[in-house]
C-alpha atoms as one frame of an Amber mdcrd trajectory, in Angstrom:
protein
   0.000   0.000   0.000   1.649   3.680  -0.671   0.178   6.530   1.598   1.342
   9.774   1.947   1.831  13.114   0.077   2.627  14.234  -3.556   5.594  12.147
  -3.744   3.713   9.045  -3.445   1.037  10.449  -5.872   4.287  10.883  -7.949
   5.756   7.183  -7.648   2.399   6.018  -8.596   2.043   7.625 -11.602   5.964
   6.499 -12.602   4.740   3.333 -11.743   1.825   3.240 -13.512   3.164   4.749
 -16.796   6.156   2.096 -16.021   3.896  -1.277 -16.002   2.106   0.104 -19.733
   5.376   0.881 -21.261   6.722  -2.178 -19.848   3.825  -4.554 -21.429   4.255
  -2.180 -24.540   7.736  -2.407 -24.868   7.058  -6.495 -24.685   4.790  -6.442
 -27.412   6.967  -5.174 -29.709   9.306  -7.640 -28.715   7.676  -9.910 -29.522
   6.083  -9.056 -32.776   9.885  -8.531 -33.691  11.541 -12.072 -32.223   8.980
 -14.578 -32.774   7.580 -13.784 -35.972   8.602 -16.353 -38.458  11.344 -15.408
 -40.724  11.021 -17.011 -44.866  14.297 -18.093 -45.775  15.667 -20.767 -48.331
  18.006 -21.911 -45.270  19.109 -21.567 -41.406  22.271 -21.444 -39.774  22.474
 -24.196 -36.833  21.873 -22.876 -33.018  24.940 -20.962 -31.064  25.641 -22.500
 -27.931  28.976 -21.553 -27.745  29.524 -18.295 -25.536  31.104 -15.238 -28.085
  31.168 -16.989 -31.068  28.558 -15.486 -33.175  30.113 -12.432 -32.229  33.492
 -13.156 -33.535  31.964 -14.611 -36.603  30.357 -10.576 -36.800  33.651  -9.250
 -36.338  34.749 -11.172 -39.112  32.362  -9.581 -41.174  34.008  -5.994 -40.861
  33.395  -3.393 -38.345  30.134  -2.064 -39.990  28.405  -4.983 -40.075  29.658
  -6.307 -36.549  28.533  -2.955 -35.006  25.112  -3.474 -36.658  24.454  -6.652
 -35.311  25.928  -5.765 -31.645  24.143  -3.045 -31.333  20.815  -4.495 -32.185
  21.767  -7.154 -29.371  22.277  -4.491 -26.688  19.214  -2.288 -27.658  16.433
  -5.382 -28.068  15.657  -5.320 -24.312  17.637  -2.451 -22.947  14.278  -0.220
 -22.237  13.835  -2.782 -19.444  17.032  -1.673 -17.463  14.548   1.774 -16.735
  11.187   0.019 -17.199  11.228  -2.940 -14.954  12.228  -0.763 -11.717   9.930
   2.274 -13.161   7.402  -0.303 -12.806   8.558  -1.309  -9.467   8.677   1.894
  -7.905  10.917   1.747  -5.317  13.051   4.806  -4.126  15.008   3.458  -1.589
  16.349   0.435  -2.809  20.289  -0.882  -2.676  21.696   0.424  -6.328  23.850
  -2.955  -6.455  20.287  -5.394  -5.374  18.528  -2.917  -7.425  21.309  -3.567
 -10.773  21.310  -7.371  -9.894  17.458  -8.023  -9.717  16.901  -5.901 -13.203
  19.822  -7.750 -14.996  18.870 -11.294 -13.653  15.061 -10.367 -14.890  16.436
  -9.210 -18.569  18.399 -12.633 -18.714  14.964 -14.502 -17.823  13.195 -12.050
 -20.541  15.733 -13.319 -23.220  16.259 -16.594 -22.130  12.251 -16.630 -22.975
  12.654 -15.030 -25.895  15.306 -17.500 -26.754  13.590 -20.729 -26.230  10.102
 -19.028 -27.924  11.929 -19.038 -31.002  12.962 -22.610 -31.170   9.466 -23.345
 -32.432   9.490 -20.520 -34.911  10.260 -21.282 -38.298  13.529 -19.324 -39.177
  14.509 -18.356 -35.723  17.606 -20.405 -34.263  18.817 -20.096 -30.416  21.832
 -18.257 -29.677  23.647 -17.769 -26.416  25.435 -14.591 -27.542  21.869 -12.838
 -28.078  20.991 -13.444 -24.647  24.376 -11.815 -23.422  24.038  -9.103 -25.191
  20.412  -8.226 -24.569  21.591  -8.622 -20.433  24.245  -6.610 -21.043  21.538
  -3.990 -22.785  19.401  -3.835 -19.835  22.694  -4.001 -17.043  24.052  -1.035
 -19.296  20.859   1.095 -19.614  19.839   0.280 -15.700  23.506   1.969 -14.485
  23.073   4.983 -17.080  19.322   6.131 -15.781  18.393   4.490 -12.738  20.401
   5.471  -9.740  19.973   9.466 -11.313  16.199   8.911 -11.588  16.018   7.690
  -8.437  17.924  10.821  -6.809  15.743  13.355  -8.592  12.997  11.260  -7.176
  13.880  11.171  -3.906  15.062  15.054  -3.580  11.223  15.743  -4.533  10.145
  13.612  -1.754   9.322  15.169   1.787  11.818  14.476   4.076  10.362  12.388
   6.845   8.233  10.165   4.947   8.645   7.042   3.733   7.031   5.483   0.418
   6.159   2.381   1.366   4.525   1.152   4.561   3.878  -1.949   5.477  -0.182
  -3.056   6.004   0.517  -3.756   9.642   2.024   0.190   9.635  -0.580   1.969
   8.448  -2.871   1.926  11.661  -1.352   0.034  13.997   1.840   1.874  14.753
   5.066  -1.121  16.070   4.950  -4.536  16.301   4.355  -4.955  20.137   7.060
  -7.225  21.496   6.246 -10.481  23.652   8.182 -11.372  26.690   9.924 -15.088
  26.614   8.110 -17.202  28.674  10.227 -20.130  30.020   9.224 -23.385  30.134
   7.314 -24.633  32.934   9.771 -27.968  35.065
């Protein structure tokens, strides 16, 4: 439950406008990845860490950048989406990093093992590196200064997020131990 003043009013609205773009942004996804793809022939599946990117390297520079980059930008709008739609302030930046990367992995790992029953689409390890490293990349560019801003705007004294048992009831009352009888 968030109570409060504005700056809860404002959290909610990031987080509201964070769980659409989030489902939006997934959508397209996945209109892009799992459509099937008509071609006369496919390459076999990557399982090898960093080979399908040396084999773009290999390519030239142009073409290797190309394919990188497309990698790193698939799912890097959830590095800022998936804790938009959180909304959290106060959070641990390096708890707040690892749970965002580890849920882009589990997005493209998806993603991944959708397209092994798409005609055309073959599974490869390097795309799911890349598209982590996307959303690690684009969590530790925007994030932690969102975050600030956010939390300068906030009164000082409150706290976003209480607890059900908070709201009315004020502390947990304590229990004295009570040995046990001989």
């Amino acid at each position: 439950m968030r109570h409060g003043s504005d700056g809860s009013a404002v959290i909610n609205r990031f987080r509201a406008a964070g769980g659409l773009l989030l489902v939006a942004h997934l959508l397209l996804v996945a209109s892009l990845t799992l459509r099937p793809l008509d071609v006369p022939w496919v390459t076999s599946a990557n399982f090898q860490p960093l080979a399908g990117i040396e084999a773009d390297l290999a390519l030239g520079p142009a073409q290797a950048a190309r394919r990188i980059c497309e990698g790193l930008l698939l799912l890097a709008p959830l590095g800022v989406l998936l804790p938009m739609a959180g909304g959290r302030l106060h959070v641990s930046p390096v708890a707040s990093l690892a749970r965002t990367a580890l849920a882009g992995a589990l997005f493209s790992l998806g993603i991944e093992l959708l397209q092994t029953g798409v005609p055309g689409r073959v599974v490869d390890v390097d795309s799911l590196l890349l598209n982590t490293a996307g959303v690690a990349l684009t969590h530790l560019a925007v994030v932690p200064m969102g975050r600030a801003r956010l939390r300068r705007r906030q009164p000082p004294g409150r706290g976003e997020v209480l607890r059900r048992d908070e709201v009315s009831q004020g502390a947990t009352p304590t229990i004295p131990r009570v040995g046990i009888a001989p």
